[in-house]
Backbone as CSV, one residue per row, in Angstrom:
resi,resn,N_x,N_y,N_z,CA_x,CA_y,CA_z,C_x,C_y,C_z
1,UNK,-0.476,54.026,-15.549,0.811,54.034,-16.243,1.010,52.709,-16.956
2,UNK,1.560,52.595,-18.262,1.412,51.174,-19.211,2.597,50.542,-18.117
3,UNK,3.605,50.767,-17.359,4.413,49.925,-16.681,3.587,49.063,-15.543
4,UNK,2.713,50.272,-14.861,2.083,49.359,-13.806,0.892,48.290,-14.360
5,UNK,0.402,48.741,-15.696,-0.454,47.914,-16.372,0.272,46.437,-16.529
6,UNK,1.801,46.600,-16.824,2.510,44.860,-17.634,2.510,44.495,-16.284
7,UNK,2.396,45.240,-14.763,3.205,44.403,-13.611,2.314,43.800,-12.986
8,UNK,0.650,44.550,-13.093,-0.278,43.844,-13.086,-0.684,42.378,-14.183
9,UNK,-0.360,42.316,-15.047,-0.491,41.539,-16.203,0.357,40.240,-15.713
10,UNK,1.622,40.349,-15.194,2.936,39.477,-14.966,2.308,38.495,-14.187
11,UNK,1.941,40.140,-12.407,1.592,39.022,-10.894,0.354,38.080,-11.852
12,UNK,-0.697,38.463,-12.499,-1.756,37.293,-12.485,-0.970,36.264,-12.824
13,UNK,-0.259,36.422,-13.873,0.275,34.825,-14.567,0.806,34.286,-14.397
14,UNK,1.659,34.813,-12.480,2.663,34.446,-11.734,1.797,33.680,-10.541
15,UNK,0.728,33.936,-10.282,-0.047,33.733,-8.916,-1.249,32.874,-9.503
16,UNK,-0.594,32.200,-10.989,-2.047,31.049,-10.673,-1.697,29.998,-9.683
17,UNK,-3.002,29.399,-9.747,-2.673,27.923,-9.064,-2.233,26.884,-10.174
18,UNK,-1.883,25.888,-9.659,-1.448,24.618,-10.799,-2.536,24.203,-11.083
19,UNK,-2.671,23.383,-12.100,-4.087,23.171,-12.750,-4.145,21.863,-11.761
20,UNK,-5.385,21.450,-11.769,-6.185,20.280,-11.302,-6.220,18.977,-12.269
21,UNK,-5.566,18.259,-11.823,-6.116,17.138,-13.524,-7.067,16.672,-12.759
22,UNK,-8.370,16.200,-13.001,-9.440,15.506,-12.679,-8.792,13.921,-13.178
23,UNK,-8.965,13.160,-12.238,-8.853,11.903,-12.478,-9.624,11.124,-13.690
24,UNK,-9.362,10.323,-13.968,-10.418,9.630,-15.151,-10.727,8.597,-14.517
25,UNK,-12.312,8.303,-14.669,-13.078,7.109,-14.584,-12.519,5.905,-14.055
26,UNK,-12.956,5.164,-13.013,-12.177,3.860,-13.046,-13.676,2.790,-13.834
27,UNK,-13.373,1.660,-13.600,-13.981,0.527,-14.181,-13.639,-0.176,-12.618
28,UNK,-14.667,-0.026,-12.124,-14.056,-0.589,-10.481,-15.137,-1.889,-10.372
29,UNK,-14.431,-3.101,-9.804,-14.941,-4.180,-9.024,-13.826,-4.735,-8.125
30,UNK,-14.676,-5.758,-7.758,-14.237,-7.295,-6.724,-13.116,-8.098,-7.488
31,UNK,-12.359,-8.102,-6.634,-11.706,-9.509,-7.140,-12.362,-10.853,-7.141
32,UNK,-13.288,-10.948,-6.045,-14.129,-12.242,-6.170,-15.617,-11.894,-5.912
33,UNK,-16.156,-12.424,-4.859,-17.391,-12.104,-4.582,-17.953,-10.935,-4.227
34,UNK,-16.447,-10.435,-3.356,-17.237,-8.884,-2.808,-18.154,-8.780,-2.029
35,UNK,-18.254,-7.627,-1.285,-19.382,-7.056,-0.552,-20.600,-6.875,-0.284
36,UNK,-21.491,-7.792,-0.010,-22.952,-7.376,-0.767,-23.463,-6.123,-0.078
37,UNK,-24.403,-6.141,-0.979,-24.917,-4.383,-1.397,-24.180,-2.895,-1.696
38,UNK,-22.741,-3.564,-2.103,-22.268,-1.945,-2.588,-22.015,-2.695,-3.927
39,UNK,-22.503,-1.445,-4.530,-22.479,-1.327,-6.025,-21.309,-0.700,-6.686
40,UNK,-19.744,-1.366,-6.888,-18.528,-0.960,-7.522,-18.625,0.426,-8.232
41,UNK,-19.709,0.381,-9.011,-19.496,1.596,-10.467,-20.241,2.595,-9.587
42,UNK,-20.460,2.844,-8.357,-20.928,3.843,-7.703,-19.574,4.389,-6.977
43,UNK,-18.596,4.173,-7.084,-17.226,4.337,-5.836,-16.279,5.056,-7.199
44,UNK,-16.861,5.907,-6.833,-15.851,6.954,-8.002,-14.415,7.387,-7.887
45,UNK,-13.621,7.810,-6.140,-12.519,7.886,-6.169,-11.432,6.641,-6.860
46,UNK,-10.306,6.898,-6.160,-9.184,6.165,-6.788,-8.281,5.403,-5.877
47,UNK,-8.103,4.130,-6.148,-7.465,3.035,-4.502,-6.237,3.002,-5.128
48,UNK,-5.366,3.379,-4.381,-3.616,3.276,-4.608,-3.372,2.397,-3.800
49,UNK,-2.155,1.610,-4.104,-1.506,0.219,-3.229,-0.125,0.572,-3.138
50,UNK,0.728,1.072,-2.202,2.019,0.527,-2.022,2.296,-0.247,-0.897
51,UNK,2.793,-1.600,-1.516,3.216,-2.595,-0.744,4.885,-2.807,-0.207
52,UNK,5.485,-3.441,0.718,6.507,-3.400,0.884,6.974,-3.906,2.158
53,UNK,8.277,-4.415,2.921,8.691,-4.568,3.788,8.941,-3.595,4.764
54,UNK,8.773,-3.419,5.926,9.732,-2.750,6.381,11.018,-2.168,6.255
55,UNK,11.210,-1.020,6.238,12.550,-0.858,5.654,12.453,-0.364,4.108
56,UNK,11.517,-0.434,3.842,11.580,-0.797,1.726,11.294,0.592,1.396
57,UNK,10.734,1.684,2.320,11.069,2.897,2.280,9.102,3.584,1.965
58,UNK,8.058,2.881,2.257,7.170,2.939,1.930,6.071,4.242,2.455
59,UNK,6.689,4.093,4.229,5.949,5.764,5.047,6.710,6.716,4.014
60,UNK,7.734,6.537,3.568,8.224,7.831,2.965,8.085,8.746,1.589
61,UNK,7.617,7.104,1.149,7.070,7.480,-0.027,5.603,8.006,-0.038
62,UNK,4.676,7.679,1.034,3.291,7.532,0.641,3.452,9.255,1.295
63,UNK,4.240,9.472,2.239,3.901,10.974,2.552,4.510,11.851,1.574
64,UNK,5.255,11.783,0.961,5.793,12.238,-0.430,4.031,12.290,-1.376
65,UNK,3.560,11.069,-1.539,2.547,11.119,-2.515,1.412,11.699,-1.568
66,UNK,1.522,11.807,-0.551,0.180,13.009,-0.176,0.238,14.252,-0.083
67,UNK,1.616,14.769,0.261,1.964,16.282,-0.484,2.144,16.389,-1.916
68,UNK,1.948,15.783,-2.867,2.335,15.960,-3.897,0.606,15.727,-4.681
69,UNK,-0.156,14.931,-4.021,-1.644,14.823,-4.955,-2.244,16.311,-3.996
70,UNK,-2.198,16.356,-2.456,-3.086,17.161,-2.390,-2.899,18.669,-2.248
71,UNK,-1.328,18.581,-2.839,-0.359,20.132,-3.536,-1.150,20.241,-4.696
72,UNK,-2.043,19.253,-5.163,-2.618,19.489,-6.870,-4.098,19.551,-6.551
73,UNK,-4.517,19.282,-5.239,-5.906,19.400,-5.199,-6.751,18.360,-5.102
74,UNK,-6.288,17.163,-4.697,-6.777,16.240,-4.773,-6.959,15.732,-3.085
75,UNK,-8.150,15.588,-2.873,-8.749,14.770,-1.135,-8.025,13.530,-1.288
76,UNK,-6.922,13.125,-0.223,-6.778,12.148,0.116,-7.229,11.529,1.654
77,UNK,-7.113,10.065,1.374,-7.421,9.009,2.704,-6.569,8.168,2.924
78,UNK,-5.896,7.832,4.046,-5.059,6.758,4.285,-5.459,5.661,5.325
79,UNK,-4.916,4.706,4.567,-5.481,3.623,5.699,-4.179,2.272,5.289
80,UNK,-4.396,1.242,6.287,-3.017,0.420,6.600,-3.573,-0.899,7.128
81,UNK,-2.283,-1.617,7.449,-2.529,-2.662,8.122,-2.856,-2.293,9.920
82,UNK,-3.426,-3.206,10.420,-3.922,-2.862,12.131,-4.494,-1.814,12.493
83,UNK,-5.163,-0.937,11.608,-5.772,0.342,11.695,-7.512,0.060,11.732
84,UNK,-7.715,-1.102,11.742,-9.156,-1.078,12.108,-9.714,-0.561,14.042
85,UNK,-11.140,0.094,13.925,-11.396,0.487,15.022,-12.146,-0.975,15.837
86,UNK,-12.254,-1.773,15.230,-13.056,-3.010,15.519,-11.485,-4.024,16.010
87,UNK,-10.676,-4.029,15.673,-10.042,-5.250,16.357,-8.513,-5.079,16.336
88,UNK,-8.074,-3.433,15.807,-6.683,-3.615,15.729,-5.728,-3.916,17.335
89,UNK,-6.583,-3.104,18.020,-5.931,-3.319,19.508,-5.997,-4.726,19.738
90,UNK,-6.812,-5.509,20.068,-6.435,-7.531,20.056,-5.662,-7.538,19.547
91,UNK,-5.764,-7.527,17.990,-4.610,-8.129,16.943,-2.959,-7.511,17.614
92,UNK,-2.953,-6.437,17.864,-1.419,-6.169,18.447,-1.243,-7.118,19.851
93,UNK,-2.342,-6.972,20.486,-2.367,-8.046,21.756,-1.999,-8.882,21.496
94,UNK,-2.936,-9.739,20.532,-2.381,-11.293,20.069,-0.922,-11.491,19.453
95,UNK,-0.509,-10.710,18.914,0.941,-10.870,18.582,2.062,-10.726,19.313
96,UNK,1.612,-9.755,20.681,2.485,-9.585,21.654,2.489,-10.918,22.203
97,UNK,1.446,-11.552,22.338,1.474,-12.866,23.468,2.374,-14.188,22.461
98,UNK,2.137,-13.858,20.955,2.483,-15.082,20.263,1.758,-16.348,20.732
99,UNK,0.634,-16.258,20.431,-0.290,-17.806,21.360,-1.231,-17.918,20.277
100,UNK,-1.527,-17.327,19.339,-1.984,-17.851,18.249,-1.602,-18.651,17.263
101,UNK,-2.560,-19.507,16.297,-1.732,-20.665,15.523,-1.972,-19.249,14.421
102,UNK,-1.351,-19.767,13.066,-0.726,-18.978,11.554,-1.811,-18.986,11.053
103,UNK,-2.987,-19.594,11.420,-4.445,-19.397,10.535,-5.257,-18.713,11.055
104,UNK,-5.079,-18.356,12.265,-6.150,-17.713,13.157,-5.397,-16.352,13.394
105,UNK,-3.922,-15.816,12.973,-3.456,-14.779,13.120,-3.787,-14.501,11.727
106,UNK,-3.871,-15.240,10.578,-4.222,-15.012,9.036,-5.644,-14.476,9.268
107,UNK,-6.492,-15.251,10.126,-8.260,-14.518,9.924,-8.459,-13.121,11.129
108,UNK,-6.899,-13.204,11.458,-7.134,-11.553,12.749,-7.211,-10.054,11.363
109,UNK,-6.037,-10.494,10.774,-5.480,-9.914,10.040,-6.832,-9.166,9.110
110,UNK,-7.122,-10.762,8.374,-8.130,-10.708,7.321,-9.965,-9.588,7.908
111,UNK,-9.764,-9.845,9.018,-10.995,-9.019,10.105,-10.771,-7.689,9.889
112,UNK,-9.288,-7.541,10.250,-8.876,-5.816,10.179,-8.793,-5.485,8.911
113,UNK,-8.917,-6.375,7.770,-9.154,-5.296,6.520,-10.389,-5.726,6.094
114,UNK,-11.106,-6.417,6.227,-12.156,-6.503,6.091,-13.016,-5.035,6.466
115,UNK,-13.308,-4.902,8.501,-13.490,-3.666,8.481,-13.173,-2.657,8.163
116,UNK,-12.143,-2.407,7.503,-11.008,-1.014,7.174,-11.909,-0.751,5.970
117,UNK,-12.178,-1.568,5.235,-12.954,-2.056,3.451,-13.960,-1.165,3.677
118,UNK,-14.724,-2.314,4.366,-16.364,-1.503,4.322,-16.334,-0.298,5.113
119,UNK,-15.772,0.388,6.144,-16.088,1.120,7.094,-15.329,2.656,6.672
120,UNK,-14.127,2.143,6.114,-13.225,3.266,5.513,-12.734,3.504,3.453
121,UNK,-12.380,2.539,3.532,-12.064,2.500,1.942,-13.628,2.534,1.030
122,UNK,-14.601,1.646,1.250,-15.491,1.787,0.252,-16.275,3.455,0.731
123,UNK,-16.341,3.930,1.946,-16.993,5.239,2.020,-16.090,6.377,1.554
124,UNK,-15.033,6.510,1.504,-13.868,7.332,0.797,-13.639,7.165,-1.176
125,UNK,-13.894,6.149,-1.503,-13.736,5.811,-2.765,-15.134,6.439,-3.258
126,UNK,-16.581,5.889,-2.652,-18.166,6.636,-2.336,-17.919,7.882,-2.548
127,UNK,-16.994,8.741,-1.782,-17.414,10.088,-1.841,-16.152,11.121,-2.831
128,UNK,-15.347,10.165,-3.766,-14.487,10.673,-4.642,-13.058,11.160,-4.049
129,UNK,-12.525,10.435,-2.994,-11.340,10.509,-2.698,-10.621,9.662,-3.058
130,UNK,-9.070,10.241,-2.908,-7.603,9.033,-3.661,-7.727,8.791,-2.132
131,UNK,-7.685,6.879,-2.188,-7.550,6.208,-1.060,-5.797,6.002,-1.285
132,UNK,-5.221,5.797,-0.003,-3.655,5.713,-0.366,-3.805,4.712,1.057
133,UNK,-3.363,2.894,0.466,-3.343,1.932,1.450,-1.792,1.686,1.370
134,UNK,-1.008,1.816,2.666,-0.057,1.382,2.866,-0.059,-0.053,3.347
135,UNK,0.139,-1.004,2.781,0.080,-2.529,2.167,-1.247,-2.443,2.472
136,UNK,-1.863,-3.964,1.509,-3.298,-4.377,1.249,-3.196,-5.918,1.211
137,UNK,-4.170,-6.309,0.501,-4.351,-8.083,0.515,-3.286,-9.505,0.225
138,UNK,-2.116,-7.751,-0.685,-0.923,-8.807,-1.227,0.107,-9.231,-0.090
139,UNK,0.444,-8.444,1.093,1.254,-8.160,2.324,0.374,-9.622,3.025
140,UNK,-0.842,-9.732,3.448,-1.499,-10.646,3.674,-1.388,-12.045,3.449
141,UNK,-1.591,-12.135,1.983,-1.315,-13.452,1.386,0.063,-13.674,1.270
142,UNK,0.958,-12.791,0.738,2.416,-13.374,0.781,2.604,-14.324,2.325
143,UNK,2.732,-13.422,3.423,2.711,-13.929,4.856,2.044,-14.968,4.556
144,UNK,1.179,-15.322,4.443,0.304,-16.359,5.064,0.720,-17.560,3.822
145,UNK,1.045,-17.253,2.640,0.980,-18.477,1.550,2.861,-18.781,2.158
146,UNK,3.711,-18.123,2.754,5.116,-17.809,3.634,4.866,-19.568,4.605
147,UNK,3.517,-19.491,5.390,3.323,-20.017,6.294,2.238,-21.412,6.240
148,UNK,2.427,-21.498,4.765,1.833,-22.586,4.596,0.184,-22.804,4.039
149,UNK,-0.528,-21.452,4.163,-1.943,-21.463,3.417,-1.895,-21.583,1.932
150,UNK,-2.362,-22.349,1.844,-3.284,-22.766,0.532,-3.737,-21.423,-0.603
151,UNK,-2.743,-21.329,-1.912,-2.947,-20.011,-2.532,-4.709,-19.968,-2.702
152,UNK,-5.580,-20.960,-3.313,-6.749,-20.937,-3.822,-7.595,-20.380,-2.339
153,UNK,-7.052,-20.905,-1.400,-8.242,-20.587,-0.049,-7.907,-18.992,0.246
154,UNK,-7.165,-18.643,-0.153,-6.506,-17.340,0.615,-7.610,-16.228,-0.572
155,UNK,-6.934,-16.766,-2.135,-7.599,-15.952,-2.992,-9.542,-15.726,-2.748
156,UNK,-9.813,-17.067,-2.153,-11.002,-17.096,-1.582,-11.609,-15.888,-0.988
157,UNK,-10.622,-16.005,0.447,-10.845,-15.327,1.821,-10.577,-14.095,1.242
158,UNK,-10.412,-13.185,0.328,-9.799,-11.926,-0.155,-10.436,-11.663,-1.080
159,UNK,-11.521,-12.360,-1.865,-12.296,-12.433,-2.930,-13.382,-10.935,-2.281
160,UNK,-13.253,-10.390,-1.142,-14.133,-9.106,-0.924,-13.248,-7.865,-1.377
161,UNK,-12.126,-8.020,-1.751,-11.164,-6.677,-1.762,-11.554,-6.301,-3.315
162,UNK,-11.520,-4.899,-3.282,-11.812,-4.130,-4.500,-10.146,-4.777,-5.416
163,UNK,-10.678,-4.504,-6.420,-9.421,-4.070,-7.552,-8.514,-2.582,-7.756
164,UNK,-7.172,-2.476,-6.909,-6.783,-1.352,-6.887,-6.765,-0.463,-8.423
165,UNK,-6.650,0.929,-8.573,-6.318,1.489,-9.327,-4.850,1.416,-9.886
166,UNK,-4.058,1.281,-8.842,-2.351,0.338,-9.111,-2.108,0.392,-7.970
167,UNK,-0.932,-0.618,-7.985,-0.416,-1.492,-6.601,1.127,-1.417,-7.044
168,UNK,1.907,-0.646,-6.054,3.307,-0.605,-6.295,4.111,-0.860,-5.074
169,UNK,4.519,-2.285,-5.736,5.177,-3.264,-4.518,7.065,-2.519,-4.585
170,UNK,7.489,-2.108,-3.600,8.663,-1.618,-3.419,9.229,-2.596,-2.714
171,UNK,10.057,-3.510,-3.849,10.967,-4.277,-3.781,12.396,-4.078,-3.069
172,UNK,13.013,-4.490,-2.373,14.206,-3.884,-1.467,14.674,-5.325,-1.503
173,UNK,16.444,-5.698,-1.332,16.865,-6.554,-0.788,17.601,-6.810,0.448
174,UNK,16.854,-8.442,0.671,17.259,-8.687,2.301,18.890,-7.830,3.150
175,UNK,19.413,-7.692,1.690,20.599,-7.332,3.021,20.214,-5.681,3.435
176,UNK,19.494,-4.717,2.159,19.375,-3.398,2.490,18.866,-3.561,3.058
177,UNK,17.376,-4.266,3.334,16.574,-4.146,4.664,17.309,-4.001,5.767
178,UNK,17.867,-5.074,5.991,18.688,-5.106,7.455,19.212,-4.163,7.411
179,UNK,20.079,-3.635,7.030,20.691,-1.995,7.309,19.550,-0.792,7.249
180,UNK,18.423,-0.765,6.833,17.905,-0.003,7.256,17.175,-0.248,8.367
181,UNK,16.446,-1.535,8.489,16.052,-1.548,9.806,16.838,-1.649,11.108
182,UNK,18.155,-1.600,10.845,19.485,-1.160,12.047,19.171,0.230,12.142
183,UNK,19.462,0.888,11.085,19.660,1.994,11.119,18.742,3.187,11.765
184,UNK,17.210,2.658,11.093,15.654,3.209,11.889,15.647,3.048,13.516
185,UNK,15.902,1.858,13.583,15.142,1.265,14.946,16.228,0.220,15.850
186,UNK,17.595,0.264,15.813,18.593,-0.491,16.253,18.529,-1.954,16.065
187,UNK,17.053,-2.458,15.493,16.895,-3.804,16.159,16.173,-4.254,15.128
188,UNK,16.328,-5.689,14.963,15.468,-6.196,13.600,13.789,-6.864,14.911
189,UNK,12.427,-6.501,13.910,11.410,-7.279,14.643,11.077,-8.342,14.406
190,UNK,10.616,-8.923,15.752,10.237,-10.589,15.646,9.460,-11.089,14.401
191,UNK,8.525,-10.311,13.728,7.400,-11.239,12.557,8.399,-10.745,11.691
192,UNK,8.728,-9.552,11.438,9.303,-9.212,10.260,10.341,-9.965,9.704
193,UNK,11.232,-10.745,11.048,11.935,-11.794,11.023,11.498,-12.954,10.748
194,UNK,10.684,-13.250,10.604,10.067,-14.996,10.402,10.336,-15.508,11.836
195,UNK,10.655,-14.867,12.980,11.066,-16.286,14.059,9.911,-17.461,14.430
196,UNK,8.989,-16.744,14.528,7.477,-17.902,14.463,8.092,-18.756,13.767
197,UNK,8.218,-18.937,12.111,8.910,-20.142,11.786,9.596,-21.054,11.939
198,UNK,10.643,-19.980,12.747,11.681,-21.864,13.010,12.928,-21.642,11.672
199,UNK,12.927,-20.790,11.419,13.884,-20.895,10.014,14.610,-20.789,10.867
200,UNK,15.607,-20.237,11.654,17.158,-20.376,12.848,16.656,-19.479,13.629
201,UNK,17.628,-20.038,14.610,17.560,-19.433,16.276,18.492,-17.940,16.038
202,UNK,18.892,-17.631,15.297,19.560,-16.395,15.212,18.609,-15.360,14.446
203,UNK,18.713,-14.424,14.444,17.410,-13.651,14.512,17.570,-12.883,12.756
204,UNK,19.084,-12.417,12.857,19.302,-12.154,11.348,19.714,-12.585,10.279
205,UNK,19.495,-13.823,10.935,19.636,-15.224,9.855,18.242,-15.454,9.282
206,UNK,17.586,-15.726,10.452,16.145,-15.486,9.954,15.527,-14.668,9.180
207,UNK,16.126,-13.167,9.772,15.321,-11.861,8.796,15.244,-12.260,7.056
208,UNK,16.849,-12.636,7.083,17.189,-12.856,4.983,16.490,-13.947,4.915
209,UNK,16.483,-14.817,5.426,15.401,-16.068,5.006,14.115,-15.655,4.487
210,UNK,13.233,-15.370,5.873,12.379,-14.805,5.799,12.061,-13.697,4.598
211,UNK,12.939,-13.110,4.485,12.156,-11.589,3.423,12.504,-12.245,2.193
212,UNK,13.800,-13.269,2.246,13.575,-13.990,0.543,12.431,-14.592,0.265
213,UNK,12.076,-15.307,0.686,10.589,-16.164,0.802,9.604,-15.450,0.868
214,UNK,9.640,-14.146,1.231,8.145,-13.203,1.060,8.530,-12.490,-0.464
215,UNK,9.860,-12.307,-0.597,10.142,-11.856,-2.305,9.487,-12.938,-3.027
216,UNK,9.709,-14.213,-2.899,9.514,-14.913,-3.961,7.988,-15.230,-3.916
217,UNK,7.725,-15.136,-2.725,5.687,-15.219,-2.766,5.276,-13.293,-3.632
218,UNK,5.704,-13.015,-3.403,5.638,-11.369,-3.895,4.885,-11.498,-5.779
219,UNK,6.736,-12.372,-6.075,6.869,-12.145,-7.298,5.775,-13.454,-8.150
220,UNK,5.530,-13.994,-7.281,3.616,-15.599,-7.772,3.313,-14.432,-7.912
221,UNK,2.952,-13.546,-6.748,1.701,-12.852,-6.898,1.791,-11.862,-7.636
222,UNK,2.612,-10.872,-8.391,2.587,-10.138,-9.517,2.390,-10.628,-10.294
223,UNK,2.158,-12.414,-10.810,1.912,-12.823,-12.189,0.711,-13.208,-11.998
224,UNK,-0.250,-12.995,-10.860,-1.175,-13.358,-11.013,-2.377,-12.010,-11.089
225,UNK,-1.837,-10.997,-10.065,-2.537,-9.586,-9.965,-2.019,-8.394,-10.640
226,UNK,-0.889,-8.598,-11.531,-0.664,-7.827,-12.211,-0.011,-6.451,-11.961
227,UNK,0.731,-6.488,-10.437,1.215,-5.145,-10.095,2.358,-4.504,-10.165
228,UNK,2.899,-3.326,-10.253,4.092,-2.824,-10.645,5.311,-3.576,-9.357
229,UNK,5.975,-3.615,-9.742,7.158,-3.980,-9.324,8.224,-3.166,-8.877
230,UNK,8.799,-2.229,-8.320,9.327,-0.854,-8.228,10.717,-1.239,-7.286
231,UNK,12.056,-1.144,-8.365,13.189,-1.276,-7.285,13.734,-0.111,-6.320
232,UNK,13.377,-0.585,-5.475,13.567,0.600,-4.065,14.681,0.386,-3.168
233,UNK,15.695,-0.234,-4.395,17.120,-0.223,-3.461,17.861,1.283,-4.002
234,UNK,17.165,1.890,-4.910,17.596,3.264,-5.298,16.987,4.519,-4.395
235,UNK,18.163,5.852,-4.929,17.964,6.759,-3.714,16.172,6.782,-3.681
236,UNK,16.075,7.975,-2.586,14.380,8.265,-2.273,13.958,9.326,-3.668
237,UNK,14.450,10.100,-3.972,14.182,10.784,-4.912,13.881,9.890,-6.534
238,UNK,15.090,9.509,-6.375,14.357,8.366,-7.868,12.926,7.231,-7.864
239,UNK,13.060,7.233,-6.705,12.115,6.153,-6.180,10.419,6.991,-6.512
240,UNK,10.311,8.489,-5.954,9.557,9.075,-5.750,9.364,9.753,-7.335
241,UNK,10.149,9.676,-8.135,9.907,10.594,-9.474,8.995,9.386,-10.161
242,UNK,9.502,8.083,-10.008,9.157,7.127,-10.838,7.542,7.047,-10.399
243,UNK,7.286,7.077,-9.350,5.614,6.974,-8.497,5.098,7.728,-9.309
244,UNK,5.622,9.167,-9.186,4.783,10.347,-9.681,4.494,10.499,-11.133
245,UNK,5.259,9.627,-12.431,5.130,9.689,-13.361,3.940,8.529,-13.449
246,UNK,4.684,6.911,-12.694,3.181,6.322,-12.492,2.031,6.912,-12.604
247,UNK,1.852,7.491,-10.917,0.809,8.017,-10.713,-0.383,9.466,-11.857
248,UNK,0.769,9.701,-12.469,0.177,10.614,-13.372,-0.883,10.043,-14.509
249,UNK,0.103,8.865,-14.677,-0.818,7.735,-15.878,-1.846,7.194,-14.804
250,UNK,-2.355,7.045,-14.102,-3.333,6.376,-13.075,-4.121,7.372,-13.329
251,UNK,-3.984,8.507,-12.972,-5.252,10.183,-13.345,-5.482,10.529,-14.384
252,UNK,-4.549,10.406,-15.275,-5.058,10.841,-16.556,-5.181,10.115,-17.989
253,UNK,-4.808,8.759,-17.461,-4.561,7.642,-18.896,-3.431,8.090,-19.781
254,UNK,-2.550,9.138,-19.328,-1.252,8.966,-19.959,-0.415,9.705,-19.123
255,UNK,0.385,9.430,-20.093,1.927,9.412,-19.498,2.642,11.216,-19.298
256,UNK,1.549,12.258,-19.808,2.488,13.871,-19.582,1.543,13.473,-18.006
């Protein structure tokens, strides 16, 4: 019957899938020396960076961007800070005890992405997956250049980290933080606070200190690495449209 013929005709054009954009090519290296024996232009996937404070709304976004790339078909990998299988358990140890000096919690740190690099990110990028790092080398150095390291030695010690595909630092201010980290977790945390420092004996005096001084190490380091800047004192939805239009120009070299 020509009716059941159009209703057949309709469901196909109703029941595709969404198209696939295939990513485009990166131009991938080292920021400095790098890794020996992996060869950059062999690591075909794609390294995403969102950086951010606590509070700055970043788990929410990155799980937003993994239903949303691998709703389109795309293999993702996630990986983070303290997620190495080689030393993240110490490193939480060592911070529980607080008995480390600021350079030797800087080279705990620098260990756990080191292994995360070679063991997880360069074999995922190897086999054509979107790597999605919730903070990377910039979370690192802010802290540590926070605490007194030397920008040139740090850029050194980090000279093995690939060059992300983009890095989107979600900017928040000290006072929203604090209300969201009330709001999450009742309680502001000790590093996230700066108290190691010494900036005051009051704890949320410290926090605004502290997260101004990691803003303003933030914003050195966008003029030097070149990364988006993203104000994330707006709702989650605006926050998340703006990624996704990003992210669209990251896969396809433009902007539909």
């Amino acid at each position: 019957m020509p009716g059941e013929s159009n209703i057949r005709r309709k469901s196909r054009k109703t029941s595709r899938s969404p198209e696939v954009v295939m990513p485009r090519p990166s131009k991938r290296q080292f920021y400095g020396h790098g890794i020996p024996g992996v060869d950059p232009s062999r690591l075909a996937g794609k390294l995403i960076v969102v950086e951010g404070a606590d509070g700055s709304g970043r788990s929410t976004q990155l799980s937003r961007m993994v239903d949303w790339l691998e709703g389109s078909g795309h293999a993702t990998v996630q990986v983070g800070l303290k997620r190495s299988n080689l030393v993240s358990e110490e490193l939480e140890n060592a911070k529980q005890g607080n008995i480390l000096s600021h350079m030797t919690l800087g080279l705990f740190y620098a260990t756990d992405f080191a292994d995360q690099l070679e063991n997880a990110i360069i074999p995922a990028l190897k086999a054509g997956f979107i790597v999605l790092c919730d903070r990377y080398i910039y979370t690192l150095m802010a802290r540590d250049m926070v605490r007194g390291m030397e920008d040139e030695w740090l850029r050194n010690l980090y000279g093995i980290a690939l060059v992300p595909d983009a890095v989107f630092y979600l900017q928040v201010s000290p006072e929203n933080l604090v209300q969201r980290n009330f709001s999450k977790n009742q309680a502001l945390d000790y590093w996230e606070s700066g108290m190691d420092l010494g900036l005051s004996r009051d704890m949320f005096d410290s926090f605004l200190k502290y997260q101004s001084l990691l803003i303003e190490q933030f914003q050195k380091l966008q003029k030097i690495y070149g990364f988006d800047i993203v104000d994330a004192d707006q709702a989650v939805e605006k926050v998340d449209g703006l990624l996704r239009r990003k992210m669209r120009k990251v896969l396809t070299g433009h902007d539909k």
